[in-house]
Each structure stands twice: as structure tokens, then as C-alpha cells.
KEGU-726366 format. One record per residue (C-alpha): residue in one letter; x negated, y, z. Coordinates in pm, whole numbers, plus 50000, padded with zeros to 5 digits. Layout:
<rec><resn>A</resn><xx>X</xx><yy>Y</yy><zz>Z</zz></rec>
...
END
This chain:
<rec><resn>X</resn><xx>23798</xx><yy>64274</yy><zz>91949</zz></rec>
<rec><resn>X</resn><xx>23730</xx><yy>64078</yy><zz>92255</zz></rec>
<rec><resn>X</resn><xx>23722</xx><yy>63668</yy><zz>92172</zz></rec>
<rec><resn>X</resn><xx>23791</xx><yy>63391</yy><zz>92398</zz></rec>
<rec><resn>X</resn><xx>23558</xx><yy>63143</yy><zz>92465</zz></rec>
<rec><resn>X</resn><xx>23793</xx><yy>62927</yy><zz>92712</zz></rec>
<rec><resn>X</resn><xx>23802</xx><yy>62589</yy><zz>92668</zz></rec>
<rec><resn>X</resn><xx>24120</xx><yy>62394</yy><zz>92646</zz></rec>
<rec><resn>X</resn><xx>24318</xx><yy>62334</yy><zz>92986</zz></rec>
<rec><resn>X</resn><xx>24252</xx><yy>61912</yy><zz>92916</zz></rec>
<rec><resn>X</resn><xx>23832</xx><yy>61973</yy><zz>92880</zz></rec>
<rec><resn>X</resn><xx>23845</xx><yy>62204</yy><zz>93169</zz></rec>
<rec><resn>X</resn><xx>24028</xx><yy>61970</yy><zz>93437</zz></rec>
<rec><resn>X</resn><xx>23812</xx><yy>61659</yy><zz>93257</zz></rec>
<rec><resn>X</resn><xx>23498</xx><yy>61903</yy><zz>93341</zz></rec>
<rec><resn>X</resn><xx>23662</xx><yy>62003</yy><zz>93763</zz></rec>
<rec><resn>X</resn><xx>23711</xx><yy>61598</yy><zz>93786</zz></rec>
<rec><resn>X</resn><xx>23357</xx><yy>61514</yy><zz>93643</zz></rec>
<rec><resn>X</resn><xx>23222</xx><yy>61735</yy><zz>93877</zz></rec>
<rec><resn>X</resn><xx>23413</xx><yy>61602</yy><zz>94160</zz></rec>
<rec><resn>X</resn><xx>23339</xx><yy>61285</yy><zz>94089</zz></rec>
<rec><resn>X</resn><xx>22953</xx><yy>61371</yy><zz>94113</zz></rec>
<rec><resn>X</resn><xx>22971</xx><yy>61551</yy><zz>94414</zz></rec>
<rec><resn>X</resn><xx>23187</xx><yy>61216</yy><zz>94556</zz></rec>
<rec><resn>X</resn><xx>22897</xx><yy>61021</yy><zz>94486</zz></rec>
<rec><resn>X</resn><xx>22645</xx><yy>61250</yy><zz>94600</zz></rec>
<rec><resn>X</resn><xx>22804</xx><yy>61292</yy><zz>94937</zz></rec>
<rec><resn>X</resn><xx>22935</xx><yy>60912</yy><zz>94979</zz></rec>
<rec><resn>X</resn><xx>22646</xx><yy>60822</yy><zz>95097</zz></rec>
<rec><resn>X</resn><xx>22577</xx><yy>61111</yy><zz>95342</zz></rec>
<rec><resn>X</resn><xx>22929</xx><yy>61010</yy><zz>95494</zz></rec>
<rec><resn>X</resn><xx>22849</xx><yy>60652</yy><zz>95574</zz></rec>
<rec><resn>X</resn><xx>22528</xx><yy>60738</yy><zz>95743</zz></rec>
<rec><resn>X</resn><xx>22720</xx><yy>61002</yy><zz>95919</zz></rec>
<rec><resn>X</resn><xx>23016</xx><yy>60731</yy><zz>96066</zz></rec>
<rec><resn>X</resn><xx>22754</xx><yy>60483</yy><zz>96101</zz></rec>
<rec><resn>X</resn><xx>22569</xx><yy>60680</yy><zz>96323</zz></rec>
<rec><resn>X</resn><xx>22837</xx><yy>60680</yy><zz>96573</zz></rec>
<rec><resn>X</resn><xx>22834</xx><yy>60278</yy><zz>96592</zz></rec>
<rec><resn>X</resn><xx>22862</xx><yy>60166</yy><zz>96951</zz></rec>
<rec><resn>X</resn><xx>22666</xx><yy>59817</yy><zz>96868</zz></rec>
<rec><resn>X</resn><xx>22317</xx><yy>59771</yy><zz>96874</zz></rec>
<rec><resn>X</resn><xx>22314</xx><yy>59651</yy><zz>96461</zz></rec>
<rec><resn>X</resn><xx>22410</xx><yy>59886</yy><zz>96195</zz></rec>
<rec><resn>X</resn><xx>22745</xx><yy>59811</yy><zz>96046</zz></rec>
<rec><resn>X</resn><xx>22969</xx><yy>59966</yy><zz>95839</zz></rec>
<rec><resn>X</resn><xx>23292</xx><yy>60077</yy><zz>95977</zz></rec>
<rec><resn>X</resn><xx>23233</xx><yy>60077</yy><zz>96337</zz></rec>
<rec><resn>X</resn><xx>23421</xx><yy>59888</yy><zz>96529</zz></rec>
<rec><resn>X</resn><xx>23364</xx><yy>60076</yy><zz>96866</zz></rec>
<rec><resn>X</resn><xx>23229</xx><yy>60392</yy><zz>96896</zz></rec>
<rec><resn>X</resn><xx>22966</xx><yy>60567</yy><zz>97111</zz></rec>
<rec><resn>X</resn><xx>22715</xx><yy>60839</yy><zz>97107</zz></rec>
<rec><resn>X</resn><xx>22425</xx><yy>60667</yy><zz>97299</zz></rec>
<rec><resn>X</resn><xx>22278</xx><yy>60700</yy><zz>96960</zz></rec>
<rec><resn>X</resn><xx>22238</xx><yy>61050</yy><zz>96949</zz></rec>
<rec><resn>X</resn><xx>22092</xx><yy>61018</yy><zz>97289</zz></rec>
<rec><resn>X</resn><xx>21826</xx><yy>60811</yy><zz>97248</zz></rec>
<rec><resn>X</resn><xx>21713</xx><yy>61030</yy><zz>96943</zz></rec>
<rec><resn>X</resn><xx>21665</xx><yy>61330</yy><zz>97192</zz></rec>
<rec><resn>X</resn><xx>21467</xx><yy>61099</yy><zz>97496</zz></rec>
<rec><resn>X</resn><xx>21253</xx><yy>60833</yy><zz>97288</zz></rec>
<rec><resn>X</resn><xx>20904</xx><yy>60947</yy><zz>97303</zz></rec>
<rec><resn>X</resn><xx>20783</xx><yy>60890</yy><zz>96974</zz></rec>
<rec><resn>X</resn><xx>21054</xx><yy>61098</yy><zz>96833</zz></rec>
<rec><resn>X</resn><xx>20952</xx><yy>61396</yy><zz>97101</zz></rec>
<rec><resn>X</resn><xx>20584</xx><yy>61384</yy><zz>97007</zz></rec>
<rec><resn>X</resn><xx>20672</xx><yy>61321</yy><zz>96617</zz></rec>
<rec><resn>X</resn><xx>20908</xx><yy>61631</yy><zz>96618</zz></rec>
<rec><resn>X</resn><xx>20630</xx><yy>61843</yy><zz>96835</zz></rec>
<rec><resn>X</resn><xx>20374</xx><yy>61731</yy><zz>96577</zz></rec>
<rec><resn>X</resn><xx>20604</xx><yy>61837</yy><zz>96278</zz></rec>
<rec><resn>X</resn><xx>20701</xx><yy>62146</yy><zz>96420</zz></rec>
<rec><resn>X</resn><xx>20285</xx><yy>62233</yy><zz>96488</zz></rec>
<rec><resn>X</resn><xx>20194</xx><yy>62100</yy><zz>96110</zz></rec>
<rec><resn>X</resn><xx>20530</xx><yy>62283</yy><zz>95906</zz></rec>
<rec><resn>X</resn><xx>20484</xx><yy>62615</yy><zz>96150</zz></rec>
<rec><resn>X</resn><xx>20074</xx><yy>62623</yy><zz>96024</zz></rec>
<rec><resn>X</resn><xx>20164</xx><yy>62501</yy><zz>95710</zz></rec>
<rec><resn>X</resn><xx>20415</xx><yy>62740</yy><zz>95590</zz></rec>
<rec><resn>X</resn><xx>20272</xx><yy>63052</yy><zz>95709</zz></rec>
<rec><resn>X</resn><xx>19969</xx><yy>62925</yy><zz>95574</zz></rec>
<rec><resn>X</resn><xx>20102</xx><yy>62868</yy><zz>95184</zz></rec>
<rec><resn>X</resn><xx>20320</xx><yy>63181</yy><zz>95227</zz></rec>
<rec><resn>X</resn><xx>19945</xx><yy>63427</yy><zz>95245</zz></rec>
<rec><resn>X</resn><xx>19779</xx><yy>63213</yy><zz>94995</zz></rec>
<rec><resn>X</resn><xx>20099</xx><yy>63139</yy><zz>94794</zz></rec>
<rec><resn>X</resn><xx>20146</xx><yy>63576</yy><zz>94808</zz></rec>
<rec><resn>X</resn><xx>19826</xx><yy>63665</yy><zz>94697</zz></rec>
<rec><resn>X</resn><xx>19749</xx><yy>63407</yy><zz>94400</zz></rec>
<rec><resn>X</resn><xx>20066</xx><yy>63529</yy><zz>94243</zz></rec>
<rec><resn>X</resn><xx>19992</xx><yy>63901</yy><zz>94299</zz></rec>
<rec><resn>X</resn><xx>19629</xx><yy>63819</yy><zz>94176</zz></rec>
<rec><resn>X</resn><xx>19841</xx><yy>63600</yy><zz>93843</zz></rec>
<rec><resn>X</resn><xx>20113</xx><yy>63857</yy><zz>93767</zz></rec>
<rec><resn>X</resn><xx>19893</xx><yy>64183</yy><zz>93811</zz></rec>
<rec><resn>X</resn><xx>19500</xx><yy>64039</yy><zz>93661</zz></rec>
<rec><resn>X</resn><xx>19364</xx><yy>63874</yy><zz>93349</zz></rec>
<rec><resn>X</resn><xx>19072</xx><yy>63682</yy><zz>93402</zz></rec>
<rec><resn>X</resn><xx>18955</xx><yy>63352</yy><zz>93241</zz></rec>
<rec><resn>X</resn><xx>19104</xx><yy>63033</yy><zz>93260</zz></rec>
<rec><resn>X</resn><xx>19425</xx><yy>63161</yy><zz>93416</zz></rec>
<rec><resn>X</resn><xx>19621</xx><yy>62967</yy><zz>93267</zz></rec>
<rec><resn>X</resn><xx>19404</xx><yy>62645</yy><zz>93364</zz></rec>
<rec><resn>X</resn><xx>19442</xx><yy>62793</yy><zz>93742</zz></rec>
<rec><resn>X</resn><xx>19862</xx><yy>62807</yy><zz>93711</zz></rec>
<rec><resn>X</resn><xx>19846</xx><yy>62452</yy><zz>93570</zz></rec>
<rec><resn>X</resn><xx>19612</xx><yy>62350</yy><zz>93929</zz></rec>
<rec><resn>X</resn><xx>19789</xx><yy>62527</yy><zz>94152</zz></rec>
<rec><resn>X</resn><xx>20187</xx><yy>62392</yy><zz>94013</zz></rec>
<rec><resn>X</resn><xx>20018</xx><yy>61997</yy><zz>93985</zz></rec>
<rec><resn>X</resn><xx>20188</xx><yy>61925</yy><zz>94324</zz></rec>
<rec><resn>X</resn><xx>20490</xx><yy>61941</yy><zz>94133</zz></rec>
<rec><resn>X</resn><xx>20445</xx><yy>61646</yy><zz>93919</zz></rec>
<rec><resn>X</resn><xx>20145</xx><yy>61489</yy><zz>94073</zz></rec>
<rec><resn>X</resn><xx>20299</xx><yy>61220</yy><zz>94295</zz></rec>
<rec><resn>X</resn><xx>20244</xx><yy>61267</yy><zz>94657</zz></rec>
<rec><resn>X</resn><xx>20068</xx><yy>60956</yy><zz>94748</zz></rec>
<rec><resn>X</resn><xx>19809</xx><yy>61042</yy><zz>94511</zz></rec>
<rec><resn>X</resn><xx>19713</xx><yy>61318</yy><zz>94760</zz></rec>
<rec><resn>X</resn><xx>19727</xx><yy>61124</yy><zz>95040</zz></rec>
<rec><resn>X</resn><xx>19523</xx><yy>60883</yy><zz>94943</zz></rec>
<rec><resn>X</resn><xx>19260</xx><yy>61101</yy><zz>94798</zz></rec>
<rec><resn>X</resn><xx>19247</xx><yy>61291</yy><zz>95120</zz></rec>
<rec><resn>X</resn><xx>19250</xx><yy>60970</yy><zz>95325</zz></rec>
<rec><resn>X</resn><xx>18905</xx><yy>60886</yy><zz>95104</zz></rec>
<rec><resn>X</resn><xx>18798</xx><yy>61182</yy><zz>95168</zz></rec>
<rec><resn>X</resn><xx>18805</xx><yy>61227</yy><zz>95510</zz></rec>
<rec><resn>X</resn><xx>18654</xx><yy>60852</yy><zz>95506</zz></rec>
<rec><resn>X</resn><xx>18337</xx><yy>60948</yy><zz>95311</zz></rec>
<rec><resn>X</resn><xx>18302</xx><yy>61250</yy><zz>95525</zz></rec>
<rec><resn>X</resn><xx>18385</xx><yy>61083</yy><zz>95852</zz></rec>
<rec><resn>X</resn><xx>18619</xx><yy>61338</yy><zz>95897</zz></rec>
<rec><resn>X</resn><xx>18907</xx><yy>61187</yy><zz>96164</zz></rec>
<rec><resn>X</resn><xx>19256</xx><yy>61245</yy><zz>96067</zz></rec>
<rec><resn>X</resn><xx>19317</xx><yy>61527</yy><zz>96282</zz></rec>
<rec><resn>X</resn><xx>19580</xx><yy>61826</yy><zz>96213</zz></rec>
<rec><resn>X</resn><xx>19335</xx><yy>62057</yy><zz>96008</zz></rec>
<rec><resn>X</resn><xx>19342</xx><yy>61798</yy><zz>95757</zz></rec>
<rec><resn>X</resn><xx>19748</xx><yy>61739</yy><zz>95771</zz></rec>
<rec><resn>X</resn><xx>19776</xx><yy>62116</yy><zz>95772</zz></rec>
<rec><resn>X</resn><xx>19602</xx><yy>62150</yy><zz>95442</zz></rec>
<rec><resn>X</resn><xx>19764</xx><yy>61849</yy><zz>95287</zz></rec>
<rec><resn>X</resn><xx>20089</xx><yy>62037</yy><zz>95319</zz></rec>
<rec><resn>X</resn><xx>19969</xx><yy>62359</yy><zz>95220</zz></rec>
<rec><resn>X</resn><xx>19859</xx><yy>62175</yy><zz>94881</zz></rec>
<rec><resn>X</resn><xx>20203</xx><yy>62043</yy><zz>94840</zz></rec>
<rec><resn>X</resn><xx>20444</xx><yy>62330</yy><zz>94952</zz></rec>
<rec><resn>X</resn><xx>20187</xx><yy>62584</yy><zz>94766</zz></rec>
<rec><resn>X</resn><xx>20390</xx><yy>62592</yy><zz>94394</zz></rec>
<rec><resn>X</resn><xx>20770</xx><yy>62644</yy><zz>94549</zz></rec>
<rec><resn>X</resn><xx>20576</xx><yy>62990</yy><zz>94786</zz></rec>
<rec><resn>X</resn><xx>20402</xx><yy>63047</yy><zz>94408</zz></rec>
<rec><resn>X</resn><xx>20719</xx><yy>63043</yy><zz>94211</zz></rec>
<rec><resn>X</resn><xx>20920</xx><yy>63190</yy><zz>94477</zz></rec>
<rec><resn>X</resn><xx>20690</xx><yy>63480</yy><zz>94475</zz></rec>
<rec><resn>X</resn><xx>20625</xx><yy>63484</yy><zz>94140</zz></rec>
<rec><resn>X</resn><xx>20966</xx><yy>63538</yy><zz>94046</zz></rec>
<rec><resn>X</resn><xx>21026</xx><yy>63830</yy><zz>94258</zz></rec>
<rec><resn>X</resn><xx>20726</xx><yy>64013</yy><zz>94134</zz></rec>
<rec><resn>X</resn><xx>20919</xx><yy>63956</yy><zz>93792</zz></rec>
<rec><resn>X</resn><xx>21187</xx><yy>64155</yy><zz>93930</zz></rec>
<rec><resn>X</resn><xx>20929</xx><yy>64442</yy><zz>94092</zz></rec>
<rec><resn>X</resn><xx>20958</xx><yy>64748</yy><zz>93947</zz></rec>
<rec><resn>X</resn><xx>20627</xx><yy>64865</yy><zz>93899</zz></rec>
<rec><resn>X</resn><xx>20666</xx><yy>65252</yy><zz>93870</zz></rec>
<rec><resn>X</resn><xx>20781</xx><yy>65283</yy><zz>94284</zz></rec>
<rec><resn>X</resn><xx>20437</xx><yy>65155</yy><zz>94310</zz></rec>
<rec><resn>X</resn><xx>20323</xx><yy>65419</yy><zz>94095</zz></rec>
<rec><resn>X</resn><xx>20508</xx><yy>65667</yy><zz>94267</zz></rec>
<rec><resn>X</resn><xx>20383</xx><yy>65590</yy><zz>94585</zz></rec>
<rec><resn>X</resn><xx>20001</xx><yy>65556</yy><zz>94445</zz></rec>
<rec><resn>X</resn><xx>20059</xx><yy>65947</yy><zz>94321</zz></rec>
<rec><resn>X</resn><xx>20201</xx><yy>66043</yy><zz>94651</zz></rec>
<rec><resn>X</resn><xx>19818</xx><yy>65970</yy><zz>94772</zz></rec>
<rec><resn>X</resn><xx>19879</xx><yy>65653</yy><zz>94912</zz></rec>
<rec><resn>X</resn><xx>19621</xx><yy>65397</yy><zz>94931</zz></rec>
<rec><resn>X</resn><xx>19664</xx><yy>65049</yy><zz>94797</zz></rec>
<rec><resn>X</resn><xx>19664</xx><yy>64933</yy><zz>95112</zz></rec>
<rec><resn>X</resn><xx>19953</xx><yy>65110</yy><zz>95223</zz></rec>
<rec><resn>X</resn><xx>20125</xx><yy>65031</yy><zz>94890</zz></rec>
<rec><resn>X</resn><xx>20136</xx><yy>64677</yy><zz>94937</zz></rec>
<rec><resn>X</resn><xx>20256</xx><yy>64717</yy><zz>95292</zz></rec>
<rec><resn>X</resn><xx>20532</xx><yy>64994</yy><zz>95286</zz></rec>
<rec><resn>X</resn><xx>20644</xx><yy>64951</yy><zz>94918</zz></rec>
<rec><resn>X</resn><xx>20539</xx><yy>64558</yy><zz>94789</zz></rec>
<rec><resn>X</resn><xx>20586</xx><yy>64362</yy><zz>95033</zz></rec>
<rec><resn>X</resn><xx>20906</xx><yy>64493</yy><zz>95121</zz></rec>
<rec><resn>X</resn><xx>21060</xx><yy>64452</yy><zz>94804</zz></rec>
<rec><resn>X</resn><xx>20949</xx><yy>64096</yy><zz>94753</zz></rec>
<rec><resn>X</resn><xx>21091</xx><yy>64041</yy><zz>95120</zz></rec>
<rec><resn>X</resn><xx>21346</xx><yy>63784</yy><zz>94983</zz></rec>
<rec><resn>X</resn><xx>21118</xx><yy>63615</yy><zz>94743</zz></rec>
<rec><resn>X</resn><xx>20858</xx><yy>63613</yy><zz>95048</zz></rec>
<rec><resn>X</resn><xx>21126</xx><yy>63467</yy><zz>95314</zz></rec>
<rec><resn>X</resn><xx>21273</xx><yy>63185</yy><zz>94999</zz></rec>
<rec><resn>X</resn><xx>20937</xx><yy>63041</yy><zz>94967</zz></rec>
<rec><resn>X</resn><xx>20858</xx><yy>63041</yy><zz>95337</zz></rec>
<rec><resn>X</resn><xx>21167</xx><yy>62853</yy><zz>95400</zz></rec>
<rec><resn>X</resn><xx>21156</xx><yy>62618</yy><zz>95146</zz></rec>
<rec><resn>X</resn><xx>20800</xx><yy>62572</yy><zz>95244</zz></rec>
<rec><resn>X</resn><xx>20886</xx><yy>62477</yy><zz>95605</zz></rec>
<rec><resn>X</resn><xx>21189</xx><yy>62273</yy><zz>95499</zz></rec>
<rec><resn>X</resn><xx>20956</xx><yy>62063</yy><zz>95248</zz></rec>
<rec><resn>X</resn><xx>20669</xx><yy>62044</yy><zz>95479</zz></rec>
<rec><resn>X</resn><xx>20854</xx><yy>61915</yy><zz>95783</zz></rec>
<rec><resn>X</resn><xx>21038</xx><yy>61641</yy><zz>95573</zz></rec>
<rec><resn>X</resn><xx>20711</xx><yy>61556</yy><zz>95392</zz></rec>
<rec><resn>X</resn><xx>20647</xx><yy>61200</yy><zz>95448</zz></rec>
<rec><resn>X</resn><xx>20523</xx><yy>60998</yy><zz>95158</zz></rec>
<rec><resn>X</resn><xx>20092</xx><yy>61167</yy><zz>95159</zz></rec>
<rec><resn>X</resn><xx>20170</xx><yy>61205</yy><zz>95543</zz></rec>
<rec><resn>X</resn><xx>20185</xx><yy>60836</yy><zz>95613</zz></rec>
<rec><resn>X</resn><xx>19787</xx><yy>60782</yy><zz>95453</zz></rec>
<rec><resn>X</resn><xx>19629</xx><yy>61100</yy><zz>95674</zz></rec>
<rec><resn>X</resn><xx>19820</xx><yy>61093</yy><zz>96002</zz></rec>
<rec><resn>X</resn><xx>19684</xx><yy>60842</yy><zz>96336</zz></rec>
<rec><resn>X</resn><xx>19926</xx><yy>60807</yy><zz>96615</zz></rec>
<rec><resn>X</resn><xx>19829</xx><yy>61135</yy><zz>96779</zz></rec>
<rec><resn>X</resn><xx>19939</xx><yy>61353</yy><zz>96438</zz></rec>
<rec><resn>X</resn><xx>20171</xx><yy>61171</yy><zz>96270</zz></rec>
<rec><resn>X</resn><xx>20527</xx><yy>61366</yy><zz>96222</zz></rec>
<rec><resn>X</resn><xx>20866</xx><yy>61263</yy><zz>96282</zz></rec>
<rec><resn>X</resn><xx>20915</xx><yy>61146</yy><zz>95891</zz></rec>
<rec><resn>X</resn><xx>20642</xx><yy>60847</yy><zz>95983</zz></rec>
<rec><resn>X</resn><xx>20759</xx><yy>60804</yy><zz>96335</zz></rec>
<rec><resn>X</resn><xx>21100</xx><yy>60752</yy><zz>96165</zz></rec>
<rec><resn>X</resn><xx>20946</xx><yy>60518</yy><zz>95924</zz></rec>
<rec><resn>X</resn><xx>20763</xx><yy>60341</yy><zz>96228</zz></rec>
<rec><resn>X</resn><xx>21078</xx><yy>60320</yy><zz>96403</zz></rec>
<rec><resn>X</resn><xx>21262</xx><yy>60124</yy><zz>96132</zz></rec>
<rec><resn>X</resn><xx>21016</xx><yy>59897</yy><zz>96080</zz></rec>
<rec><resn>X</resn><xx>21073</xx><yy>59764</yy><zz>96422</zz></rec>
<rec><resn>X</resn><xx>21399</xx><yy>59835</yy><zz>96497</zz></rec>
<rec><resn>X</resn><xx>21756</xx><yy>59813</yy><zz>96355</zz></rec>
<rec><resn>X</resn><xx>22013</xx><yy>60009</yy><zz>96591</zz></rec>
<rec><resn>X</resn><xx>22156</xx><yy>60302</yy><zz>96419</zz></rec>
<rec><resn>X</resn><xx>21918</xx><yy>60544</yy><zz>96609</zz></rec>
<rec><resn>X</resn><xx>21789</xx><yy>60608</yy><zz>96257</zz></rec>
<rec><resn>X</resn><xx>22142</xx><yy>60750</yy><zz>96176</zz></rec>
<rec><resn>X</resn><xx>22187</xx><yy>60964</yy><zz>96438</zz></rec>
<rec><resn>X</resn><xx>21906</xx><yy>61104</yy><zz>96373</zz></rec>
<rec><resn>X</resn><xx>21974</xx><yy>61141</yy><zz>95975</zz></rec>
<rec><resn>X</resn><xx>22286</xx><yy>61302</yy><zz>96076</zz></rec>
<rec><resn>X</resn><xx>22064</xx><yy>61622</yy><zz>96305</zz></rec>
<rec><resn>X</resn><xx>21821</xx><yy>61638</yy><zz>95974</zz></rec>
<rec><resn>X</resn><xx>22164</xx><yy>61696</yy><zz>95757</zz></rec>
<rec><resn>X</resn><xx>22311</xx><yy>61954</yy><zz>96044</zz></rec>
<rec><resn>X</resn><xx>21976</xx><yy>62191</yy><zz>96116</zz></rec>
<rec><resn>X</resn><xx>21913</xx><yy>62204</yy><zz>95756</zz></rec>
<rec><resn>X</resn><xx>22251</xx><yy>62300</yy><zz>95667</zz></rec>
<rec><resn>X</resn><xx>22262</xx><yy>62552</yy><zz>95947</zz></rec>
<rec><resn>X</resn><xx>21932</xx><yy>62690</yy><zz>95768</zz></rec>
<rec><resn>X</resn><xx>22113</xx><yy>62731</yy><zz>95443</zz></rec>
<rec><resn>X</resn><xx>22415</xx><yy>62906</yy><zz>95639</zz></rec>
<rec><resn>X</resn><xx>22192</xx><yy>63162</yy><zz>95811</zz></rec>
<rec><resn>X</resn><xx>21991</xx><yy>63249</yy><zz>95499</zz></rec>
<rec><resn>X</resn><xx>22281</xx><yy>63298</yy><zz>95318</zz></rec>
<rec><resn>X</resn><xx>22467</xx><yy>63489</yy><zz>95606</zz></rec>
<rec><resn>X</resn><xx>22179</xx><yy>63746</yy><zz>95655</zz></rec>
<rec><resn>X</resn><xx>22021</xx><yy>63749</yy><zz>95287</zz></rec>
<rec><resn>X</resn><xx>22217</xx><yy>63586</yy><zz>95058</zz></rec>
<rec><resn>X</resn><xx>22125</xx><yy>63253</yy><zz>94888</zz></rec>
<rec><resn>X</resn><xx>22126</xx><yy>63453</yy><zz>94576</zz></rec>
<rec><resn>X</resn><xx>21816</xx><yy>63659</yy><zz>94698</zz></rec>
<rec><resn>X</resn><xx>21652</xx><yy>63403</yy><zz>94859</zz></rec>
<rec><resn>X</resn><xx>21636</xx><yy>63192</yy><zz>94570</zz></rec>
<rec><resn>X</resn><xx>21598</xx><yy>63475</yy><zz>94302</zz></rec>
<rec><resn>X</resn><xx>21922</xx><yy>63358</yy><zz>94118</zz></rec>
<rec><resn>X</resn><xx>22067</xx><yy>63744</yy><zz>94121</zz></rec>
<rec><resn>X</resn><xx>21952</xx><yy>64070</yy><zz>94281</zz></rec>
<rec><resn>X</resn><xx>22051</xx><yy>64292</yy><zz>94524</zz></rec>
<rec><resn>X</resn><xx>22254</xx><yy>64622</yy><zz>94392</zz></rec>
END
């Protein structure tokens, strides 16, 4: 006998308008910042009373923005590809060997997740002050690899989960070598696990702002400090325009790794039939 676990049709619409409600206030503010950016006058206000997009212009020809954005792009392209090889190979090396304190190395290797990002920055920033190391890319680069590390770890470390083993085995008995396992069998079927953590990698490391502020100068610092810069000085609603491309390339990110993979793969929430 088959039972019904539906919930009264009162709970249920309560539940649809909690949710809506939620989602209201989550996206509220996205829509102010959104109109706002479209303000014709030179002080942020909220409605416009004139509209313009000079805003959107000036984002795309002031040269702070150019060089942050080039800077970003050089940090989150090392960065990710970076964390995605060391992220790959720690959790093959987790899933696949015992060894001592391996436990102890999970705990290091996740701390990004609850250590708070200043902390990192700062420590680096003493670092690279007892060392007299300047604050050039190499040390940005490996600040982000430290933070986006544990989402390429999980990432990966889910999919190997989801690996089943004996194809492995099959092609070991075949008489390949474990080289050629990991190429033409492994890595292949970890490909969505491998392209989820890469992307949320680069997605984390370009917005990363809060350890890049202590360990970038004015040659490497990205476009989330040359934002914060910018603010600090002025008060047009350049800042919103800007907001407002951040909200549309990352969304267009989503779209295409859902279009060609599925968000459902890339995230390991189901798997592919």
C-alpha cells in the first residue's frame, strides 16, 4: 500500500509564500543596485529621476578598473588552474591512501573554510615583511590557491565518491599502465567534478577581496580593491554599474555550465545516466 506523505494544501501555499518571500528579500536588494545603476546624476539615489548609461561607460574606460580587471583575470586564471592540479591530486592521494595524520591533513587543507580571510592576509602580509618579499603576483597567486583549495578538494572529492573503481580495474587488466589509467579512464569520469571546482575556484578567486586588500600594491591589486578604492573616493553610481556586469557574467557562467553539463553534474547534486 502506497502512503501519502503530502502535506495539507494551507502548509503547502504557507511553505510557496515563505519561500517567495525569501527569495523577495534576497533579490530586493540586487534590484535597487540594478535601477540605481542607471541614475543619470552624479550622487546615488534611489529611484532615478533621469536616466543614463554614462555609468556603464565609465566602468569599461576608467583605468584603474582596466588594470584591476587585467590583474584579476592574471591572479583567478593562475590561481584556479593552480588549485584545480593540487586540489586533484590531494584528493586522489585522500580517497585512494592511508597514511598518518590524514585526518589532521583534511582538517589543514578545509581551514580556509572557517578560518576568516583576513587572517591570511595578514599573516602573508607579515610574512612577506620578515622576508622582504614585495607584494608581487606569486604571492597573490598563492594566497588564492590557499583559499579556493577546499571547494577544488570537495568538488573532487565528491566525484571520486561516485567513481566506480572496477573500470579502473578493468582497464589496469587490459595492460594499461597507471599512467594511462588516470588519463583515459579517471580523469574523464571526474570531468564534471574537475570542471565544478575549477569554476567555482575562478568565480571565488576573482571576487576575493577581503586577504587581497593586505598583499596587493597598486601594480597587483584586483578589481575587488580597485572597487573598494574607488568608493572610498567617489560616490557616482559607477560602483553600480559595475555591480550590475559582476551579477550578468556570473549568471551567464551558471547558464553555460548548466547548458553544456548540467548544474547537477557540476555540483555533484545527481549523476549522469
Amino acid at each position: 500500500m502506497r502512503m501519502r506523505s503530502s502535506l495539507p494544501l494551507p502548509l503547502r501555499m504557507a511553505g510557496y509564500l515563505v519561500v517567495a518571500l525569501l527569495l523577495a528579500f534576497v533579490l530586493l536588494p540586487v534590484l535597487v543596485v540594478t535601477v540605481a545603476a542607471f541614475n543619470e546624476q552624479a550622487i546615488l539615489s534611489f529611484p532615478p529621476q533621469s536616466w543614463s548609461w554614462k555609468w556603464f561607460e565609465r566602468v569599461f574606460t576608467y583605468p584603474d578598473f582596466r588594470n584591476g580587471f587585467r590583474a584579476s583575470l592574471i591572479v583567478t586564471a593562475w590561481a584556479s588552474v593552480l588549485a584545480l592540479a593540487i586540489g586533484t591530486a590531494l584528493a586522489i592521494a585522500v580517497k585512494r591512501m592511508d597514511f598518518a595524520g590524514k585526518q589532521t591533513l583534511q582538517a589543514i587543507l578545509l581551514s580556509p573554510l572557517v578560518i576568516p580571510h583576513f587572517t591570511l592576509g595578514l599573516g602573508l602580509l607579515m610574512l612577506t615583511a620578515q622576508f622582504n618579499v614585495g607584494r608581487n603576483y606569486a604571492v597573490v597567486i598563492l594566497c588564492h590557491v590557499m583559499l579556493v583549495l577546499p571547494f577544488v578538494l570537495r568538488s573532487v572529492y565528491v566525484s571520486m565518491e561516485n567513481l566506480d573503481e572496477r573500470l579502473e580495474q578493468a582497464a589496469a587488466s587490459l595492460g594499461a599502465s597507471p599512467v594511462r589509467v588516470l588519463w583515459t579512464v579517471t580523469i574523464p569520469l571526474l570531468a564534471p567534478g574537475l570542471f565544478g571546482g575549477w569554476l567555482f575556484a575562478a568565480i571565488m578567486s576573482f571576487n576575493e577581496f577581503t586577504a587581497s586588500l593586505f598583499i596587493t600594491n597598486q601594480s597587483t591589486q584586483t578589481l575587488p580593491v580597485t572597487m573598494y578604492n574607488y568608493v572610498r573616493e567617489y560616490a557616482d553610481p559607477t560602483l553600480a554599474a559595475l555591480s550590475v556586469v559582476y551579477i550578468v557574467v556570473t549568471a551567464s557562467l551558471l547558464v553555460v555550465a548548466n547548458q553544456f553539463l548540467g548544474l547537477g553534474k557540476v555540483l555533484n547534486i545527481e549523476q549522469g545516466r
